[in-house]
PyMOL CGO cylinders between C-alpha atoms (Angstrom):
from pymol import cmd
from pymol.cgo import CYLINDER

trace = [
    CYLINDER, -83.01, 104.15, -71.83, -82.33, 105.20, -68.24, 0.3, 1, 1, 1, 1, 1, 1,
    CYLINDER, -82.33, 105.20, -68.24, -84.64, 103.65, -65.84, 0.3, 1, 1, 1, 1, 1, 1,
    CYLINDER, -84.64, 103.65, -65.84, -85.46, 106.55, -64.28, 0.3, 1, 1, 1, 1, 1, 1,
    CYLINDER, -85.46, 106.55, -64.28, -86.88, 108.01, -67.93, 0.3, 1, 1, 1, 1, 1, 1,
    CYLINDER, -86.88, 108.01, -67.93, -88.82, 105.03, -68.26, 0.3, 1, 1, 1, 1, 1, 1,
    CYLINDER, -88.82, 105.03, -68.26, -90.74, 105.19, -65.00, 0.3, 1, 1, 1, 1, 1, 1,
    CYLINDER, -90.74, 105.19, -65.00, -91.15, 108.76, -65.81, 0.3, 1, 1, 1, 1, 1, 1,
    CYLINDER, -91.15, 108.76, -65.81, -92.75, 107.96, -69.02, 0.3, 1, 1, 1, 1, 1, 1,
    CYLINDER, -92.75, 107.96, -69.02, -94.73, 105.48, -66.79, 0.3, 1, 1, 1, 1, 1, 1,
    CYLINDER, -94.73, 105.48, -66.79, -96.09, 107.66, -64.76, 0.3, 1, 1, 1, 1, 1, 1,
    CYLINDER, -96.09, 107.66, -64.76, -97.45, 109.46, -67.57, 0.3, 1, 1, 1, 1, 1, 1,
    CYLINDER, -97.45, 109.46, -67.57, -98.54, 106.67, -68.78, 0.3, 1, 1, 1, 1, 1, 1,
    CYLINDER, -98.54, 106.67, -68.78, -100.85, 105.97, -65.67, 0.3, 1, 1, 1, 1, 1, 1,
    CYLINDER, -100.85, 105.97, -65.67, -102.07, 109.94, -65.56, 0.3, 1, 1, 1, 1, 1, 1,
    CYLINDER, -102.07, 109.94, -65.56, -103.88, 109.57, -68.61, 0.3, 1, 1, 1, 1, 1, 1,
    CYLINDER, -103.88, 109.57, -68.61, -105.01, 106.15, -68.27, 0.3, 1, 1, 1, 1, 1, 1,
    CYLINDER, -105.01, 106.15, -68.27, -103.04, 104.37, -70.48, 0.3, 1, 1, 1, 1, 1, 1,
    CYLINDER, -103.04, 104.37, -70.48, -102.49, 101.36, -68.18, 0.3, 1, 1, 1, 1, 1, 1,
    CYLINDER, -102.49, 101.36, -68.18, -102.04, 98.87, -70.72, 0.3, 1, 1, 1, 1, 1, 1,
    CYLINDER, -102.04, 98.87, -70.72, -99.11, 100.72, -71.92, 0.3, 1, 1, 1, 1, 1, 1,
    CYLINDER, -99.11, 100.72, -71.92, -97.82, 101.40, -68.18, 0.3, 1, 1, 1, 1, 1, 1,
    CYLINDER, -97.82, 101.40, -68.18, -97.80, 97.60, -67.76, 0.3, 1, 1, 1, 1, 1, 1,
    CYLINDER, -97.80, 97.60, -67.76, -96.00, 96.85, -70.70, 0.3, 1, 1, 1, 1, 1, 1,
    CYLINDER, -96.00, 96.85, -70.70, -92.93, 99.35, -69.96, 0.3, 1, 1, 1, 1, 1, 1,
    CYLINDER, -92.93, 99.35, -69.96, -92.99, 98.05, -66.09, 0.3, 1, 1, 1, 1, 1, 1,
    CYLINDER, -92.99, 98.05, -66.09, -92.40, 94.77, -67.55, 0.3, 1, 1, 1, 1, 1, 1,
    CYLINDER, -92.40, 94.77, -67.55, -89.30, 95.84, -69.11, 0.3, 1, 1, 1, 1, 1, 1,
    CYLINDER, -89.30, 95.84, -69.11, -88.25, 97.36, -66.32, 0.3, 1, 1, 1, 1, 1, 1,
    CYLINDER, -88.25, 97.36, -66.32, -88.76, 93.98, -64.07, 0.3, 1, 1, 1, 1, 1, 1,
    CYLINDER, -88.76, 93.98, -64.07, -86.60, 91.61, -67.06, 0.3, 1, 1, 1, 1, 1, 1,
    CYLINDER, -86.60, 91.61, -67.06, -83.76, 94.55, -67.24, 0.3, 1, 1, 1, 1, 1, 1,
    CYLINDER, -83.76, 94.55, -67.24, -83.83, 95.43, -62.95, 0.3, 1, 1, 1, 1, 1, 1,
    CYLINDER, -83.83, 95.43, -62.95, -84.69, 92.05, -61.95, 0.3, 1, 1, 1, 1, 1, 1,
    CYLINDER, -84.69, 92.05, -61.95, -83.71, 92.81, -58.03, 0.3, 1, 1, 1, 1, 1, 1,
    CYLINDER, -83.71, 92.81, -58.03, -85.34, 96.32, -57.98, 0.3, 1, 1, 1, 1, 1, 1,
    CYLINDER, -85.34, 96.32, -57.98, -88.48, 94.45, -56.17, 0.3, 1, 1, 1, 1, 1, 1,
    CYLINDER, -88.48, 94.45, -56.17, -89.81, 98.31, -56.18, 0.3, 1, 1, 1, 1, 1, 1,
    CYLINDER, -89.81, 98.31, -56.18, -90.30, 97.56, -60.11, 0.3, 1, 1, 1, 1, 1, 1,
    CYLINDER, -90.30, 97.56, -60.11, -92.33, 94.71, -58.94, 0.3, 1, 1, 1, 1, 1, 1,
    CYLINDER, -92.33, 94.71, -58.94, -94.43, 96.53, -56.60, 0.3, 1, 1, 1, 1, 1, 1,
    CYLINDER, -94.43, 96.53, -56.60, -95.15, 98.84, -58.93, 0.3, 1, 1, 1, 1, 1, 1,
    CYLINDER, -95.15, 98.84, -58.93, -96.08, 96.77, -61.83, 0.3, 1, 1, 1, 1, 1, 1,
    CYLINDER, -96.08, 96.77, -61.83, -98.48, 94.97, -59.15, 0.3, 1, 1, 1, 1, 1, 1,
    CYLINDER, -98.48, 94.97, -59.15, -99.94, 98.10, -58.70, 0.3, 1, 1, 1, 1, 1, 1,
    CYLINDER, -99.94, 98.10, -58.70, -101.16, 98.75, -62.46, 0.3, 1, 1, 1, 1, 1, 1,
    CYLINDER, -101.16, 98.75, -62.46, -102.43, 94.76, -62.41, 0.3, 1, 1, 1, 1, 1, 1,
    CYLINDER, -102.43, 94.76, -62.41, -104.35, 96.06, -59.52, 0.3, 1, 1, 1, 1, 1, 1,
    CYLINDER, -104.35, 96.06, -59.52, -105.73, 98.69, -61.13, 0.3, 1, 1, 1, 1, 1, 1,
    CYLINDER, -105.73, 98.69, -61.13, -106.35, 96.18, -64.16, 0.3, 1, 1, 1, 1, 1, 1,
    CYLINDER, -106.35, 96.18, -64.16, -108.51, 94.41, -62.06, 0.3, 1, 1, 1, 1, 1, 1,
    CYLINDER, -108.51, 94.41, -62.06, -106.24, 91.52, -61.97, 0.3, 1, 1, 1, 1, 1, 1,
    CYLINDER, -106.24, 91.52, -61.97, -105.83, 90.56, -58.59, 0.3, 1, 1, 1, 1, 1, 1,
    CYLINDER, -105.83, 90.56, -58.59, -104.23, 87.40, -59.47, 0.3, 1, 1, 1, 1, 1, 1,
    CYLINDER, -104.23, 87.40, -59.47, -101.49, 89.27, -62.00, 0.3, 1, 1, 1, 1, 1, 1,
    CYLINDER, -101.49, 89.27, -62.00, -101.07, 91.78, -59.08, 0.3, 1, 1, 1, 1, 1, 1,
    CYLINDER, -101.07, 91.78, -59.08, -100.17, 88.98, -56.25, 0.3, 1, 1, 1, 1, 1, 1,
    CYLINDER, -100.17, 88.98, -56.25, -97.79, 87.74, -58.50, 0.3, 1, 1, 1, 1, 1, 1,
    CYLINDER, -97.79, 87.74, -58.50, -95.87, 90.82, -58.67, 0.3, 1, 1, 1, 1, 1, 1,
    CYLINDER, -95.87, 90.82, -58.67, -96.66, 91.67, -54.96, 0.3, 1, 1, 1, 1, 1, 1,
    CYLINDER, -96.66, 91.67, -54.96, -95.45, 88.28, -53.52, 0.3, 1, 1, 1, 1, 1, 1,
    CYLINDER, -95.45, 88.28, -53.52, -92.02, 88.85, -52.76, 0.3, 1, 1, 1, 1, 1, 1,
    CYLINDER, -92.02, 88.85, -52.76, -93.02, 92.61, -51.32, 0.3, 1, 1, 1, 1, 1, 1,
    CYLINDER, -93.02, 92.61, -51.32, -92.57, 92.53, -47.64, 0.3, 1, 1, 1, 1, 1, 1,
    CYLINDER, -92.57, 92.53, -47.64, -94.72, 94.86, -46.24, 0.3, 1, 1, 1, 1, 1, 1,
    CYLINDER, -94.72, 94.86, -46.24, -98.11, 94.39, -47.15, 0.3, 1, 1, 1, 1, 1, 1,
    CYLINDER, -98.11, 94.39, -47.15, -101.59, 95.71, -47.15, 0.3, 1, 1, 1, 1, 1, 1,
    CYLINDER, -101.59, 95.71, -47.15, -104.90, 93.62, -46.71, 0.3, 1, 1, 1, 1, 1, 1,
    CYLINDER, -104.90, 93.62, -46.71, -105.51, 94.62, -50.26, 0.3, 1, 1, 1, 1, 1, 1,
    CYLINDER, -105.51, 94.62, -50.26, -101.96, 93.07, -51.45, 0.3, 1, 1, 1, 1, 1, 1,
    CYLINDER, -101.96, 93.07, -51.45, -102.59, 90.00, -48.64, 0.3, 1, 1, 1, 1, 1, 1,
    CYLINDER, -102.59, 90.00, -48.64, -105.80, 89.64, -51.20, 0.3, 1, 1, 1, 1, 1, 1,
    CYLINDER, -105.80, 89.64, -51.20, -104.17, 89.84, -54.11, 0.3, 1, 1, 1, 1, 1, 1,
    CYLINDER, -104.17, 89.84, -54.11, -101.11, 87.27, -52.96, 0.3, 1, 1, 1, 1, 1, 1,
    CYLINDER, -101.11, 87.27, -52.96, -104.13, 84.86, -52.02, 0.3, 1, 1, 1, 1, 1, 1,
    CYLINDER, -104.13, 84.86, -52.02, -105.51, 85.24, -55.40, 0.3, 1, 1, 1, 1, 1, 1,
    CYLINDER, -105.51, 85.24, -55.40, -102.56, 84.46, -57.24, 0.3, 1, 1, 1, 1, 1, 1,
    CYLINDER, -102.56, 84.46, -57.24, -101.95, 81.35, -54.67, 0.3, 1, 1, 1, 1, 1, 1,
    CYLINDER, -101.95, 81.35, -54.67, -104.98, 80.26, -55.31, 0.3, 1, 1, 1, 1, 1, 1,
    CYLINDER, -104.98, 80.26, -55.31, -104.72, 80.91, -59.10, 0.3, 1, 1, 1, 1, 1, 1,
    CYLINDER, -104.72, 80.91, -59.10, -101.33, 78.02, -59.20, 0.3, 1, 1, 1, 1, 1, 1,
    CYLINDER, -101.33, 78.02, -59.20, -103.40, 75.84, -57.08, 0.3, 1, 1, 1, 1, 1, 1,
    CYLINDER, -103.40, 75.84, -57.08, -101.34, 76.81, -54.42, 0.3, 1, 1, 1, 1, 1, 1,
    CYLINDER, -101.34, 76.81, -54.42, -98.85, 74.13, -55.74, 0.3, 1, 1, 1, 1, 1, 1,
    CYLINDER, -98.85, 74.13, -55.74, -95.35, 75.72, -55.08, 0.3, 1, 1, 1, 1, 1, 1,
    CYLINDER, -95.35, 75.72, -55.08, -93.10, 74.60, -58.34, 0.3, 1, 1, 1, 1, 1, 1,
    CYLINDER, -93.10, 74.60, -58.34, -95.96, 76.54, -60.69, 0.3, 1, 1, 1, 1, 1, 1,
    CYLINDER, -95.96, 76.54, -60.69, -95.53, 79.33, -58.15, 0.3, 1, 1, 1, 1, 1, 1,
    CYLINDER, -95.53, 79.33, -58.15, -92.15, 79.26, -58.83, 0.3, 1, 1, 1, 1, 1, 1,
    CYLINDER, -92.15, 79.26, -58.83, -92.12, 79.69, -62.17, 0.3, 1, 1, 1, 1, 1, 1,
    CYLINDER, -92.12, 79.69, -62.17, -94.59, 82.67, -62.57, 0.3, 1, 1, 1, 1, 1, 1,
    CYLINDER, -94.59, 82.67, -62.57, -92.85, 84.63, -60.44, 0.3, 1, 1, 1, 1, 1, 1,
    CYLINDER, -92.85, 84.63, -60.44, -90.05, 84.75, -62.82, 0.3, 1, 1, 1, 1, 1, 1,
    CYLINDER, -90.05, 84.75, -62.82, -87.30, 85.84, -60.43, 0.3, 1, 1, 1, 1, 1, 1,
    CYLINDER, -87.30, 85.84, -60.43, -83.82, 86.17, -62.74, 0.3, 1, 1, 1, 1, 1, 1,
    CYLINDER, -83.82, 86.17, -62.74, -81.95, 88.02, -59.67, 0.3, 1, 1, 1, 1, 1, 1,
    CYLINDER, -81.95, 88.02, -59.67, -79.33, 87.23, -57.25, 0.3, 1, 1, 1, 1, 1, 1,
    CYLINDER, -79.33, 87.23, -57.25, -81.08, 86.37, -53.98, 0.3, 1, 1, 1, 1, 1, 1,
    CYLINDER, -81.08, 86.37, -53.98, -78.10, 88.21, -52.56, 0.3, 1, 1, 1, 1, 1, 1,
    CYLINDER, -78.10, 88.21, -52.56, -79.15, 91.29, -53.65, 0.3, 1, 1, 1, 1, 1, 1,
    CYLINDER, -79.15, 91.29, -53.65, -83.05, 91.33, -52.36, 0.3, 1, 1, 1, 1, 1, 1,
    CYLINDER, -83.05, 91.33, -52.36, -84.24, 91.82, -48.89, 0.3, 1, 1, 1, 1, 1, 1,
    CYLINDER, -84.24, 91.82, -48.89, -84.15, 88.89, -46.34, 0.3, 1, 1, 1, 1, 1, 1,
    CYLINDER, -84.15, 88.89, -46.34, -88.01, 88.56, -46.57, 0.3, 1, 1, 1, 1, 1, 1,
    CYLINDER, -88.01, 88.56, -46.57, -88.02, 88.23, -50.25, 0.3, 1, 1, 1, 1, 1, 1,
    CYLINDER, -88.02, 88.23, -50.25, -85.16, 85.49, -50.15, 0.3, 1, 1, 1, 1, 1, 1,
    CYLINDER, -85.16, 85.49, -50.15, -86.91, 83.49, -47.36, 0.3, 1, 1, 1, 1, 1, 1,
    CYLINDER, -86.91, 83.49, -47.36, -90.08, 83.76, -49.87, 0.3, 1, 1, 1, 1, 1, 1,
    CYLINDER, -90.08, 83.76, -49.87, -88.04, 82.22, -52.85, 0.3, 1, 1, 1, 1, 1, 1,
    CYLINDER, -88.04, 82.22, -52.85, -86.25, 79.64, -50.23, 0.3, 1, 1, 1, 1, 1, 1,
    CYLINDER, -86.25, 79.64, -50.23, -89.41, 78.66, -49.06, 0.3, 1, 1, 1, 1, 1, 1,
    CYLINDER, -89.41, 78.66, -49.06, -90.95, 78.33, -52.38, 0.3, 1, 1, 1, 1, 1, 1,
    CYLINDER, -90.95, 78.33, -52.38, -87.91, 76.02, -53.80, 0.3, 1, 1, 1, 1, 1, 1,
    CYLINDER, -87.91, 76.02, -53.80, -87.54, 73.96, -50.32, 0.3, 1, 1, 1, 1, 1, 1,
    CYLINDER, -87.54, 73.96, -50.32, -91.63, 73.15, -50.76, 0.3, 1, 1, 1, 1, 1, 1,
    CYLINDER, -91.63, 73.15, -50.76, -90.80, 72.05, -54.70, 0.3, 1, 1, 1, 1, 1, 1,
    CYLINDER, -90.80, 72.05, -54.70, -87.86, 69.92, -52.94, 0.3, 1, 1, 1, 1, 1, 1,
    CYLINDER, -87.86, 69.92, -52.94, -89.98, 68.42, -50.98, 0.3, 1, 1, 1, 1, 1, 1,
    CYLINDER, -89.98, 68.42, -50.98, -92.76, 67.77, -52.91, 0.3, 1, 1, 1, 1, 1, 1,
    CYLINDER, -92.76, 67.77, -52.91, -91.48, 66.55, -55.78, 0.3, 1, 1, 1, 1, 1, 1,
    CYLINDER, -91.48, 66.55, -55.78, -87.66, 65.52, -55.22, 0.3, 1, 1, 1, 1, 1, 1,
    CYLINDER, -87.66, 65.52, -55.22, -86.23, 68.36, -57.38, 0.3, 1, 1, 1, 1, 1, 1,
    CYLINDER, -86.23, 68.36, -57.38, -84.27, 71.24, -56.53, 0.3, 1, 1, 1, 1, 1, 1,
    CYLINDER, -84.27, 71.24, -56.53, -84.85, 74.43, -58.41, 0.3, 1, 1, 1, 1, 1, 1,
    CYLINDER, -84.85, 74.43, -58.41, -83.02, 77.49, -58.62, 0.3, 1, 1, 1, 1, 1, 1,
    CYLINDER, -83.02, 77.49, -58.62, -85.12, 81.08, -57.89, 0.3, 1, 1, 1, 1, 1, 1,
    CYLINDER, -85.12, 81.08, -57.89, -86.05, 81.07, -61.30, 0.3, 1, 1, 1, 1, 1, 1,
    CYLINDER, -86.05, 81.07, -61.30, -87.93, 78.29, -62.72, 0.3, 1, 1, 1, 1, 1, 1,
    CYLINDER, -87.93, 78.29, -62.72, -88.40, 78.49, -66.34, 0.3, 1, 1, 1, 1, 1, 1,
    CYLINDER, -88.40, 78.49, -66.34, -91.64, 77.91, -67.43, 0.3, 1, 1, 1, 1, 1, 1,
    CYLINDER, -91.64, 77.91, -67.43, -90.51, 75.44, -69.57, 0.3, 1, 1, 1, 1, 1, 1,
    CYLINDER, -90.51, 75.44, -69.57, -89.65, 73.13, -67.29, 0.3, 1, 1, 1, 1, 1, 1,
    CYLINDER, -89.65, 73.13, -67.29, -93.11, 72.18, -66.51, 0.3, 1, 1, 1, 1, 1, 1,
    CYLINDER, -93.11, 72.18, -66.51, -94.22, 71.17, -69.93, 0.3, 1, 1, 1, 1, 1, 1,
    CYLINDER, -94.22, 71.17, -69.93, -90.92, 69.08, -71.04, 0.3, 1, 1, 1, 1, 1, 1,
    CYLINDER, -90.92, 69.08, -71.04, -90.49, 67.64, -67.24, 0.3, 1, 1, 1, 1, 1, 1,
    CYLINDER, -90.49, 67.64, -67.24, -87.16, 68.23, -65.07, 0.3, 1, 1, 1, 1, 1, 1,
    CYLINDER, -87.16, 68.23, -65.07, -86.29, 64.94, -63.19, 0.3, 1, 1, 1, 1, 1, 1,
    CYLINDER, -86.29, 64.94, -63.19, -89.17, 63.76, -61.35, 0.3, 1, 1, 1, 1, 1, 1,
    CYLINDER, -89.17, 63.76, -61.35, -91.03, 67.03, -62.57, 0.3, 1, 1, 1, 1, 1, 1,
    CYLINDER, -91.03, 67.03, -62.57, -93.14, 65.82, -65.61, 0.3, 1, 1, 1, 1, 1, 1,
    CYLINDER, -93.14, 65.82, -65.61, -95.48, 68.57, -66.37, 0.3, 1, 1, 1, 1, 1, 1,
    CYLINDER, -95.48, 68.57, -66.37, -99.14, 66.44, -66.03, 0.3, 1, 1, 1, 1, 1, 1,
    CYLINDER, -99.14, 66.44, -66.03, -97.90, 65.62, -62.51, 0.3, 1, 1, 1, 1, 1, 1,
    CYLINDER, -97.90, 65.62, -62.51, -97.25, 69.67, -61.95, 0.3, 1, 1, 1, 1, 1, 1,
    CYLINDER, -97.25, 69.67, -61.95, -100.78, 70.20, -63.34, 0.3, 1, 1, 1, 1, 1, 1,
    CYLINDER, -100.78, 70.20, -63.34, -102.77, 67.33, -61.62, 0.3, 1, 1, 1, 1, 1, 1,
    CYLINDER, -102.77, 67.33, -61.62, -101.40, 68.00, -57.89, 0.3, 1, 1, 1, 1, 1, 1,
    CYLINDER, -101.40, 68.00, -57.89, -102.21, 71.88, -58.83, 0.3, 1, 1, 1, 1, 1, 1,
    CYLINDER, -102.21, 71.88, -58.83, -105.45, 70.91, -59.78, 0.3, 1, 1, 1, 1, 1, 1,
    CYLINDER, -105.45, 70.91, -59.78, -106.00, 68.49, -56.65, 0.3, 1, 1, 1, 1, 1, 1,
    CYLINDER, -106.00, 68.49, -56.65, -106.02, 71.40, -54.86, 0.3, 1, 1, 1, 1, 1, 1,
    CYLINDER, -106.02, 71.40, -54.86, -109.61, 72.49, -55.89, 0.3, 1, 1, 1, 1, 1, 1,
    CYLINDER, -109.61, 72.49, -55.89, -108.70, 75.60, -56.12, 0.3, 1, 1, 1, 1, 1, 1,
    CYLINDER, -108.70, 75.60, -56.12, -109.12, 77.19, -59.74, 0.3, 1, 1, 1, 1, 1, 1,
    CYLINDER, -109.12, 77.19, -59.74, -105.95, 77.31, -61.28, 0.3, 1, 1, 1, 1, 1, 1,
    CYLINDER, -105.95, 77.31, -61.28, -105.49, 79.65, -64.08, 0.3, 1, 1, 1, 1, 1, 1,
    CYLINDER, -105.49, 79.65, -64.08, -103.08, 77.35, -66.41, 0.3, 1, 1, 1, 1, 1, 1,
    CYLINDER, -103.08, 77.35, -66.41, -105.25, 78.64, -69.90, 0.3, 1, 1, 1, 1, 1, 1,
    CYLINDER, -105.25, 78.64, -69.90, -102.59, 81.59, -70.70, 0.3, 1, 1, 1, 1, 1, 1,
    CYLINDER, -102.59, 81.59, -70.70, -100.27, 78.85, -70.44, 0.3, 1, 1, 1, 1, 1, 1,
    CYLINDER, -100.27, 78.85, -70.44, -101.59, 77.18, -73.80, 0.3, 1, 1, 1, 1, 1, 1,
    CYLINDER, -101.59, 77.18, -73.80, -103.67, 74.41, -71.77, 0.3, 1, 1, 1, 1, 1, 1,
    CYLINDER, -103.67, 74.41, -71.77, -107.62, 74.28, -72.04, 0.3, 1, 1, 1, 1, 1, 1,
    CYLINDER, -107.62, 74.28, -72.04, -109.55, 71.64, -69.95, 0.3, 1, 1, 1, 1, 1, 1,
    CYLINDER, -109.55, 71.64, -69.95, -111.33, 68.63, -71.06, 0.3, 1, 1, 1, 1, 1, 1,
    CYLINDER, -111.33, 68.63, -71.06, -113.17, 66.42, -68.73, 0.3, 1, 1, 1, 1, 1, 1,
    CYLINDER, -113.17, 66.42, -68.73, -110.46, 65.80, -65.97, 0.3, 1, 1, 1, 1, 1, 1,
    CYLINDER, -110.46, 65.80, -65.97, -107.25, 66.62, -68.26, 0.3, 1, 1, 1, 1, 1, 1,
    CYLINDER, -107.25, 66.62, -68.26, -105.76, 69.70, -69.21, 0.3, 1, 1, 1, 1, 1, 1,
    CYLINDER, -105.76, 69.70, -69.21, -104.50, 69.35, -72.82, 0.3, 1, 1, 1, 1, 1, 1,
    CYLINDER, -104.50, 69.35, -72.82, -102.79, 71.80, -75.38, 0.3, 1, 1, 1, 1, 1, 1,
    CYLINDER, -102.79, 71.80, -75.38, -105.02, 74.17, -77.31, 0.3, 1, 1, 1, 1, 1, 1,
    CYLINDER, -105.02, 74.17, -77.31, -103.32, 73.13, -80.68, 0.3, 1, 1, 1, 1, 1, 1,
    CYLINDER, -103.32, 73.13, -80.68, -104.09, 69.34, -80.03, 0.3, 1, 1, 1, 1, 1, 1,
    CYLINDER, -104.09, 69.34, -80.03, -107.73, 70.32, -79.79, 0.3, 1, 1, 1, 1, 1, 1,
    CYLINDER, -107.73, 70.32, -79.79, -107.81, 72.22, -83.01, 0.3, 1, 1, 1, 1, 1, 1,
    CYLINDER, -107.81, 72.22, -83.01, -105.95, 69.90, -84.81, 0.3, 1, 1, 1, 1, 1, 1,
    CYLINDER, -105.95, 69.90, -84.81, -108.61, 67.33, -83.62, 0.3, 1, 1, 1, 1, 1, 1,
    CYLINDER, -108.61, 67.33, -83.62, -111.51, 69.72, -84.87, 0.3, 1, 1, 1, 1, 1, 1,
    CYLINDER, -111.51, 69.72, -84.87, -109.83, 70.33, -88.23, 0.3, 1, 1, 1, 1, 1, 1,
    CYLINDER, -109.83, 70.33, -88.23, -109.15, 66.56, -88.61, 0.3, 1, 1, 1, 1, 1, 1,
    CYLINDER, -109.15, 66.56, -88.61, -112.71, 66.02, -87.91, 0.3, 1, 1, 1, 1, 1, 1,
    CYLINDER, -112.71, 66.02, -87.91, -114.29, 68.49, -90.08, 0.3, 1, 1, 1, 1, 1, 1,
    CYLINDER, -114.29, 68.49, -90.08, -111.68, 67.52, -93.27, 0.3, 1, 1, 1, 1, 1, 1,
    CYLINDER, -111.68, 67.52, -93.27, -113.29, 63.62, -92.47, 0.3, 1, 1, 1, 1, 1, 1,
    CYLINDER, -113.29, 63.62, -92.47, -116.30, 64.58, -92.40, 0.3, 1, 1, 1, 1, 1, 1,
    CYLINDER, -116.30, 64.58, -92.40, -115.96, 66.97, -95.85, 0.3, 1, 1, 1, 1, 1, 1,
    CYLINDER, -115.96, 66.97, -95.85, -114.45, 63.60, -97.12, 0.3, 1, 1, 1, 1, 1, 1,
    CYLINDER, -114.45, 63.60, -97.12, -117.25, 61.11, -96.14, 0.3, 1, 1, 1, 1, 1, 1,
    CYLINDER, -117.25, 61.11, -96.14, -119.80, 63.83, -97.65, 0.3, 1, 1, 1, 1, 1, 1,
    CYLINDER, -119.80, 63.83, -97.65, -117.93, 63.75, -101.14, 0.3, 1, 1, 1, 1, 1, 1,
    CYLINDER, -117.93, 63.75, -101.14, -117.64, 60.22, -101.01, 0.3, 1, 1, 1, 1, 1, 1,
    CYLINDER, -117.64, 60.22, -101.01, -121.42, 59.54, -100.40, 0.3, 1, 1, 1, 1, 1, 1,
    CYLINDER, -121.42, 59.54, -100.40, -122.17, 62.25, -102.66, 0.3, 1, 1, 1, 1, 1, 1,
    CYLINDER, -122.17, 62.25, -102.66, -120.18, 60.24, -105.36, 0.3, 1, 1, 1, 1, 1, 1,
    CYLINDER, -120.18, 60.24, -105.36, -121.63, 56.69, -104.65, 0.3, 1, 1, 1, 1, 1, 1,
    CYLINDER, -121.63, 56.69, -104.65, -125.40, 58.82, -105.12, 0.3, 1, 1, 1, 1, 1, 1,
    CYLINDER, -125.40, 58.82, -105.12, -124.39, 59.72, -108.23, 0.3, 1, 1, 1, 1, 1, 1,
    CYLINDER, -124.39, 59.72, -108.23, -122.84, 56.25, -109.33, 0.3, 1, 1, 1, 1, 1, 1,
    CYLINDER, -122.84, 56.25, -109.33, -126.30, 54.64, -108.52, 0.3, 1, 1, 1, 1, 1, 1,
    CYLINDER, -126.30, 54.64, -108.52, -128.50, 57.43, -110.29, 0.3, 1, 1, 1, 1, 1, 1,
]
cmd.load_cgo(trace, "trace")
């Protein structure tokens, strides 16, 4: 579908109010138009509207010119990685050519990959796959990712990414239910078990 129709159909969508609905078409438009950074903008602007500020920096932070309610929103979605620049990286989600973007957003992505570089002796193209965080890349093992994000104390937002916090570790959702499954089925067990040595004794 034209790109043009889509944002058309977008715009509808916004009219009536239908934001969740606007989002999920401006997303397609960002994946298929990946250095139309107007797509971006856009899409930031729904998040906005969404009332998520951290969403909307995300989308906003390769935009160049800025107002104090986008400088807001880029904070909040610094502040949501821990400010730590290879998880930046990645949920930005730039699949472009850095040719084809303005000079401000390509000294945003340089930036981003010389601080990963530098930090953690690992050169990364613009786009980072999420991925790489959780299986490691190099010297990039993902605990080390989430610990210096989380050294940051600033509240990093890593539970969308299938990670929930216990004491000072961030772990995988699944291993935690598998844990309280295991645990209830031993308990059920030890039940049945005393239940049958009550019985023996009767």
């Amino acid at each position: 579908m034209p790109k043009e129709t889509v944002l058309a159909r977008v715009e509808a969508d916004v009219e009536r109010g239908d934001l969740g609905k606007a989002r999920d078409r401006l997303h397609t438009l960002v994946h298929d138009n990946p250095n139309d950074l107007a797509l971006r903008a856009r899409l930031a602007e729904v998040y906005h509207r969404l009332q998520f500020p951290a969403m909307a920096g995300r989308y906003w932070y390769l935009w160049e010119h800025r107002t104090p309610e986008m400088k807001a929103a880029v904070a909040a979605f610094e502040r949501s990685c821990g400010s730590d620049p290879l998880l930046m990286l990645s949920a930005i989600k730039f699949r472009g050519d850095l040719s084809q973007v303005s000079d401000h957003a390509k000294g945003r992505l340089t930036l981003l990959q010389e601080a990963v570089q530098a930090k953690y002796n690992f050169s990364p193209g613009a786009y980072t796959p999420s991925r790489m965080l959780w299986r490691g890349r190099g010297d990039v093992p993902y605990r080390a990712v989430l610990k210096a994000a989380d050294s940051s104390k600033g509240p990093p937002s890593l539970h969308w990414r299938g990670f929930i916090r216990v004491g000072h570790h961030y772990v995988y959702q699944w291993i935690v239910l598998a844990g309280v499954v295991v645990a209830v089925l031993v308990g059920i067990g030890l039940f049945t078990v005393a239940s049958w040595v009550y019985e023996a004794l009767r």
